[in-house]
C-alpha positions in Angstrom: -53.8 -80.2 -102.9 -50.4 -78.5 -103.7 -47.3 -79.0 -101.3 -47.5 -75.7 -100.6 -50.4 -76.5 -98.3 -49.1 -79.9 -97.0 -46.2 -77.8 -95.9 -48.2 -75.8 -94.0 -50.1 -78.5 -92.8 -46.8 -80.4 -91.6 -45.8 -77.3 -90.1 -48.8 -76.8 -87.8 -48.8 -80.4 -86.7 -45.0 -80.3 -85.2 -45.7 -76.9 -83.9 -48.7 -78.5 -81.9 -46.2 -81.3 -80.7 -42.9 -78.9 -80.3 -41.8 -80.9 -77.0 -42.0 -84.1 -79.1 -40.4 -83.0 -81.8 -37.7 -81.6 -80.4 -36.8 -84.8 -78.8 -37.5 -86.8 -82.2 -34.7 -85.1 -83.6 -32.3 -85.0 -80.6 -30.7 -88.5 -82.5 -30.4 -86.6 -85.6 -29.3 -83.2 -84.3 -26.3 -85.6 -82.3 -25.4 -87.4 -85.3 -25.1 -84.9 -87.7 -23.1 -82.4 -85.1 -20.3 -85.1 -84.6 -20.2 -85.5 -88.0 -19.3 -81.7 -88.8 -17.2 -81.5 -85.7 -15.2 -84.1 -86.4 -14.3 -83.7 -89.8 -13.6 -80.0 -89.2 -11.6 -80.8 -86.4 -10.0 -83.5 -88.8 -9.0 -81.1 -91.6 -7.8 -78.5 -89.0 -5.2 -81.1 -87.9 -3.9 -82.0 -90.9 -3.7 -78.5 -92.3 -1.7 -78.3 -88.3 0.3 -81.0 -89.5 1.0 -79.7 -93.3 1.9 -76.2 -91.7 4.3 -78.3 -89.2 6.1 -80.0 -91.9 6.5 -77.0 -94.4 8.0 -74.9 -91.1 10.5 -77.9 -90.3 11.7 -77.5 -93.8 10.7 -80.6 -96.7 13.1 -84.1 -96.8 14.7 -83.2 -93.3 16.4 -85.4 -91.1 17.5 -85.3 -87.9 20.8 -87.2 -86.5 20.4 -87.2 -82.1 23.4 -88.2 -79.5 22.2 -91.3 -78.3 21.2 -92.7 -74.6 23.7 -92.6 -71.9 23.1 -94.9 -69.0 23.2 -94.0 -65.2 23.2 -96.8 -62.6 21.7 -99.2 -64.8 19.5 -97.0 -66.2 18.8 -95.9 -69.9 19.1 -91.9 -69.9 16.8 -90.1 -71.9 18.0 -89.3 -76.1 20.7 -86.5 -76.1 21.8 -87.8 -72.6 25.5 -88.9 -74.5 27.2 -86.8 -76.2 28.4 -88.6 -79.4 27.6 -86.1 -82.5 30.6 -83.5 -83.5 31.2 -81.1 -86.3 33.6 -83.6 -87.7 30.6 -85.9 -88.3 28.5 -83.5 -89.9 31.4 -82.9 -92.7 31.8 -86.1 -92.7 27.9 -87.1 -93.8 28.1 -83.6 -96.4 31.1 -84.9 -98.0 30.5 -88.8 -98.4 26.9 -88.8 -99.0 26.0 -87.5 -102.6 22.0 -87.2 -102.1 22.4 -84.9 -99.1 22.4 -81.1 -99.9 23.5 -80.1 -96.3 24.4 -81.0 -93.0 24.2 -78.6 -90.3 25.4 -79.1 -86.7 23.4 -77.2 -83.9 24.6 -76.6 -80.0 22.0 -74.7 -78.2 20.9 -73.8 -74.8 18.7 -71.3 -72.6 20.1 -68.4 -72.0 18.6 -64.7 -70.2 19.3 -61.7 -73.1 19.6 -58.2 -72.8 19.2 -55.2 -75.0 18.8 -51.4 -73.0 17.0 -51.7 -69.9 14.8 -55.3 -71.1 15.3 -58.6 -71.0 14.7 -62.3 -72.0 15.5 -65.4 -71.5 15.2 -67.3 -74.5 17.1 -70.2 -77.0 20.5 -69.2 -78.0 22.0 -71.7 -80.7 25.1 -72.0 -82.2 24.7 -73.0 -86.2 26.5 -72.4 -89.6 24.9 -70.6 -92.8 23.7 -74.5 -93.8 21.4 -74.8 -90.8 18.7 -71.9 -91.9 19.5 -73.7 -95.7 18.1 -77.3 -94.3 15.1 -75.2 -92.2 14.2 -73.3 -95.6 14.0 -70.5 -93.1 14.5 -67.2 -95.1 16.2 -64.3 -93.3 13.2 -60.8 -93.3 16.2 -58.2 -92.9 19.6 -57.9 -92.9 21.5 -60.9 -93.6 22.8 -64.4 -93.1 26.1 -65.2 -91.5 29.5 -65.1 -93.8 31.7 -67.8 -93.9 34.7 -65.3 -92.4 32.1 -65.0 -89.1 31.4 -68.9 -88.9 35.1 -70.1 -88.9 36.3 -67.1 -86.9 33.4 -67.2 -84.4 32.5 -63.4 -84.9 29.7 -61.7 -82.5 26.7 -61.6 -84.7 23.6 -62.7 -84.0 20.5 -63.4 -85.9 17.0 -63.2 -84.1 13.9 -64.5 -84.3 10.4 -62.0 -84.7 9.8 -62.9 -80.7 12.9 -61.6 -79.4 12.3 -58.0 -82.0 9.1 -57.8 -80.2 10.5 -58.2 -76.3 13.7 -56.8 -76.3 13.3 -53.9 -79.0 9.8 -53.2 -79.6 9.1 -54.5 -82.9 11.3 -51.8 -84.7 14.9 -54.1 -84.6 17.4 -54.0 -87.7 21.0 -54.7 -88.0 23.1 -53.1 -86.2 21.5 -53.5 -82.7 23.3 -54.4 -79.8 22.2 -57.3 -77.4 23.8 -59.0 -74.7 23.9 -62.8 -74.8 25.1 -63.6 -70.9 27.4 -61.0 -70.9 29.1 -61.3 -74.1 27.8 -58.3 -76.3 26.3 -59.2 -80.0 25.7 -57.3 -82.9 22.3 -58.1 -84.9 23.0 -58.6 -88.6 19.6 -60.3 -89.3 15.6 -60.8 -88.4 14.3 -64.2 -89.4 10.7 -64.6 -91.1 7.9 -66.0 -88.9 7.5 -69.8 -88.5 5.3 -69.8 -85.9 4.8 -72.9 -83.4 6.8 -75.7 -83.4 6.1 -79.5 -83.7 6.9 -79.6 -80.4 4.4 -76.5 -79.2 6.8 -73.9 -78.5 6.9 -70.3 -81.0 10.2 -71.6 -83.3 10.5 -67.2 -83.3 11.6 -67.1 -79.9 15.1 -67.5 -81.0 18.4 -66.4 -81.4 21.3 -67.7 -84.2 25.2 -67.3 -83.7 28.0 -68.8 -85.2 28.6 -72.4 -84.2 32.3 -71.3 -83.1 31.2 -68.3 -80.6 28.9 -70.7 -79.3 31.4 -72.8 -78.0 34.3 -70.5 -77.3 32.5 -67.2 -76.1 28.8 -68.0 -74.7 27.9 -72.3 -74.6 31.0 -73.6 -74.0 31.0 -77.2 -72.9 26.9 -77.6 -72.8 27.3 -81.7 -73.5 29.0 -83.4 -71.1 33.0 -81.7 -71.0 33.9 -81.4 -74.6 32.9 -78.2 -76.5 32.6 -80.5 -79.6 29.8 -82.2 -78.4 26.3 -81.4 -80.8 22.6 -81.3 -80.1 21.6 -82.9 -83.3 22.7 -82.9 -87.0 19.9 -81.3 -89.3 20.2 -83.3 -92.6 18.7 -81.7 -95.9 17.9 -84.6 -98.0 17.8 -84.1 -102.4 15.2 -86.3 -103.1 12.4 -87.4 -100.8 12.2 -90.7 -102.5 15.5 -91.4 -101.2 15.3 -91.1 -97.8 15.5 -94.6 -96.4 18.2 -95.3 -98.0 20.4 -92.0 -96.7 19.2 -92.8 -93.5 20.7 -96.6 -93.8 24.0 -94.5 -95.5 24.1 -91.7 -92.4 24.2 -94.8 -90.0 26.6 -97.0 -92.1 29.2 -93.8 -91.9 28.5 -92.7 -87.9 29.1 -96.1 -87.2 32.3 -96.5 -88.7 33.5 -93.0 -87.5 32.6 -93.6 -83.8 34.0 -97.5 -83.7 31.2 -99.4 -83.2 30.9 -103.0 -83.1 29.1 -104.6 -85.0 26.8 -106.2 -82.3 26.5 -103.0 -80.1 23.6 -100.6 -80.4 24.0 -97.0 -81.5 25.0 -94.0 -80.0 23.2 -92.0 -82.1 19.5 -92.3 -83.6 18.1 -90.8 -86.5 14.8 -89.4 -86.9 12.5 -88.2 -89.6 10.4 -85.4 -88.1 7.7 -85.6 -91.0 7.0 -89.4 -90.5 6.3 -88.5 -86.5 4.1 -85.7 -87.7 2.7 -87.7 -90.5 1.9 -90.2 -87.8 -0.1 -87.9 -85.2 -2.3 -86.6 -88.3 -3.3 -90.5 -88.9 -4.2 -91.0 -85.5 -6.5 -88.4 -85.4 -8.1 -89.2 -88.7 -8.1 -92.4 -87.6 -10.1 -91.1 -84.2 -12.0 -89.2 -86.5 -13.6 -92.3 -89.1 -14.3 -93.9 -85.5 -16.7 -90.9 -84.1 -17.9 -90.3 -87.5 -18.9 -94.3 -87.5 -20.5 -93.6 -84.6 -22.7 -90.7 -85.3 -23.8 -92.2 -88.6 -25.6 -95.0 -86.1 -26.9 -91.7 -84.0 -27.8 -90.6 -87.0 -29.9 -94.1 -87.9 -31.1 -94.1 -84.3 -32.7 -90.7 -85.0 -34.3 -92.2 -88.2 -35.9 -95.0 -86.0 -36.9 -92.1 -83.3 -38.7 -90.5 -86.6 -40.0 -93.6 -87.7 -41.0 -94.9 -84.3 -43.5 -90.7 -83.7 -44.9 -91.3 -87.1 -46.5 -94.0 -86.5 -47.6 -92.8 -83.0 -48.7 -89.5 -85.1 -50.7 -91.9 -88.0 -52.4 -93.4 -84.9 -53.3 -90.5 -83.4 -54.3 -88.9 -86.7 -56.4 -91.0 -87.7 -60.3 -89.7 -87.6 -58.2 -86.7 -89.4 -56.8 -88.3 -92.3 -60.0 -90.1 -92.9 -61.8 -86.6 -93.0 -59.3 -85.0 -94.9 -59.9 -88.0 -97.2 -63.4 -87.6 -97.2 -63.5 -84.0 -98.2 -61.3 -84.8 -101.3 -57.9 -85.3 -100.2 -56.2 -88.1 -102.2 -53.7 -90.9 -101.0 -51.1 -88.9 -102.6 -51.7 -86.2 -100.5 -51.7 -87.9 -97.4 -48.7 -89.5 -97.9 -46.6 -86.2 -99.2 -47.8 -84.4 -96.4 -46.4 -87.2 -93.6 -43.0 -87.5 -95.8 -43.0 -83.7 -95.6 -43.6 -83.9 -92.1 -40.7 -86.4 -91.5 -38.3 -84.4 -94.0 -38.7 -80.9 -92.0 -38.2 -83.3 -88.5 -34.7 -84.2 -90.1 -33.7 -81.0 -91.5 -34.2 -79.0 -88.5 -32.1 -81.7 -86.6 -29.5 -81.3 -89.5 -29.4 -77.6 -89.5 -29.6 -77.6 -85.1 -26.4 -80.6 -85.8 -24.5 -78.5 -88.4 -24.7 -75.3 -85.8 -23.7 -77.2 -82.9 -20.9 -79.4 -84.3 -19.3 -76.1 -86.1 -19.5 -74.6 -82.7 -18.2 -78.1 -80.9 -15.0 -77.9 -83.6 -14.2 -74.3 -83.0 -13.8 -74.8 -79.3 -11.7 -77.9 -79.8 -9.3 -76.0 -82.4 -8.7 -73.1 -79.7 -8.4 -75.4 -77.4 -5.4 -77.4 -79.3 -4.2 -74.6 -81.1 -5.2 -75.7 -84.3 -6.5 -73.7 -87.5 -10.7 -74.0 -87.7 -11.2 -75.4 -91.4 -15.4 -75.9 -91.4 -15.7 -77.3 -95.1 -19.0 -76.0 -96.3 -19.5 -79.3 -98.2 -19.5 -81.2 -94.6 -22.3 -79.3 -93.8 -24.2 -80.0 -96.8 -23.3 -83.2 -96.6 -24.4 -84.3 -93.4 -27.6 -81.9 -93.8 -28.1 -84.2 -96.8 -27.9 -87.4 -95.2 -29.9 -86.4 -92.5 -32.7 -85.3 -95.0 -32.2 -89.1 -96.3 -32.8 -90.2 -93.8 -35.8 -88.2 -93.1 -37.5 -89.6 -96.1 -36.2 -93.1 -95.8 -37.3 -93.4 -92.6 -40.8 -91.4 -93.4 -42.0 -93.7 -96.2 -43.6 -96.3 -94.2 -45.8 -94.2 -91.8 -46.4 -92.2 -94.9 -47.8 -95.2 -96.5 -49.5 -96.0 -93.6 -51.3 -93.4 -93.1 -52.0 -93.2 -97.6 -53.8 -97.3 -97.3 -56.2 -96.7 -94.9 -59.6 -96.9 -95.5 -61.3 -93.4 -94.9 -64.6 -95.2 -93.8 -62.7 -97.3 -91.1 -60.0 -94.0 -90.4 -63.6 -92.0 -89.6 -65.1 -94.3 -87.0 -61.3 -95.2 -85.2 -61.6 -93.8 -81.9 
């Protein structure tokens, strides 16, 4: 008998039983859906993540104002303002590894161009900070070093604030006001996108560090207009980076007079590493589910196992006709491995749909990129036929040893 006709043969037997079969493959269709979701919703995070680090700019470090404390209580980082200009000229010039340091003030502040307005991020920076970002300026141009020392009105913006306060159609040599200080634009940023820490990084605006302080921030830290948000630190080699971090603390600690049994009042951080950190937690999560569905997916070979047998038992009188009329063992036992293949590929397939479908409602929902590898699909549709088969050859050799004389009178 060819396997065309045990095909069609397997066919009609789960069609009569479609209830049955449906639930046979429930295990399998659950096992191999977590499987695609998860490692699609896997690669989407770390393609998040990679996309994260390249916008934050590569070998970046950050230098925050430490903790101040209130009543016995440990503030929140940033609380004490402890980081100056002074310190970031101090960490270019003594450190040879580090290509820049850039100081940043910054704070929320409503815009307004014509008859719109915004309130968005203004920050105060020199020419080195968009230099330690890697963020390249679309049109116009960066800030000269006459505007940074002499703390000239000149802003650069951010693609968000083009679209809000000008209609997409900005260029240099628009006029905004930043509280009521007027601004000329000299620049449009390029598009990072969202931040590490969810927010767009295009809603923004740039001004010189200097007319931050004397024209629009003023004292934002504590009373002093020298006071810093954080120190962006643009590291020359990657490899080196514990050991500039050990040097950036050595110096701050030296310039600020601290003892050497008092803590810091400054922290450094490496955004990458936190980053780095959040995409190994969910791979992590990920192995876990995926261990899990590979026992769904072992439960499901038992469920196929476990009808087989109930369909050999029910088959019997059957098989020992078909036996009788010429079938061979051979056939009988391709057409109950067929039978338990099609079981798990239609679960595999049903899976693959589902779990594709599960990970692009989980990447809208987190706001990640949907990455479906094809090859997770074929993989898991794979194992599941393995299973199939594995799980199929014992009923199918059942059903192939019995004795057509015996299989004729079984009632």
């Amino acid at each position: 008998m060819s396997r065309l006709e045990s095909l069609r043969i397997a066919t009609r037997a789960l069609r009569i039983n479609k209830l049955r079969s449906a639930l046979t493959v429930l295990g399998i269709i659950v096992g191999v859906g977590a499987v695609v979701c998860m490692v699609s919703v896997g690669a989407g995070a770390q393609a998040e993540v990679s996309e994260k680090i390249r916008t934050l700019g590569a070998n970046l470090l950050l230098v925050m104002p430490g903790a101040r404390n209130s009543g016995g209580a440990r503030l929140e980082s940033g609380t004490q303002p402890t980081l100056t200009e002074e310190d970031a000229a101090s960490i270019r010039r003594e450190l040879v590894d580090v290509q820049v340091a850039a100081p940043l003030l910054s704070r929320s502040i409503p815009l307004v161009a014509a008859n719109k307005n915004w309130v968005t991020v203004v920050a105060g920076i020199n020419a080195d900070y968009l230099v330690a970002r890697e963020w390249q300026v679309a049109s116009g141009r960066s800030f000269t070093s006459d505007e940074i020392v002499s703390g000239a009105k000149v802003a650069i913006v951010g693609s968000v604030i083009v679209e809000e306060l000008f209609n997409g159609h900005a260029g240099p040599g628009e006029t905004l006001r930043i509280g009521n200080v007027p601004f000329t634009v000299i620049g449009v940023l390029g598009k990072k996108g969202v931040g590490a820490a969810g927010r767009s990084q295009d809603d923004v605006v740039f001004i010189p560090l200097s007319a931050a302080k004397s024209r629009v921030l003023g004292a934002v830290r504590g009373t002093t207009r020298e006071a810093l948000d954080f120190i962006s630190i643009k590291v020359s080699d990657a490899t080196a980076m514990p050991e500039i971090e050990r040097q950036i603390e050595t110096l701050l600690r030296q310039r600020h007079r601290i003892r050497a049994d008092a803590p810091s009042d400054f922290k450094i951080e490496n955004p990458a590493e936190i980053l780095f950190a959040r995409g190994a937690a969910v791979r992590l999560l990920g192995s876990l589910l995926i261990a899990v569905a590979a026992v769904s997916l072992v439960v499901g070979g038992i469920s196929i196992m476990n009808i087989m047998l109930v369909s050999v038992t029910e088959r019997t009188r059957e098989i020992g006709l078909r036996m009788a009329v010429g079938a061979s063992r051979r056939d009988i036992r391709w057409q109950f491995l067929i039978e338990a293949l099609i079981l798990a590929l239609m679960g595999g397939l049903v899976g693959a749909v589902l779990g594709a479908a599960a990970a692009i409602a989980i990447a809208w929902k987190a706001g990640w990129p949907i990455l479906i590898s094809p090859w997770a699909i074929v993989l898991a549709c794979g194992f599941a036929g393995f299973i199939g088969i594995s799980f199929g050859l014992y009923p199918a050799h059942r059903a192939a040893r019995l004795d057509p004389i015996v299989a004729l009178r079984f009632e």
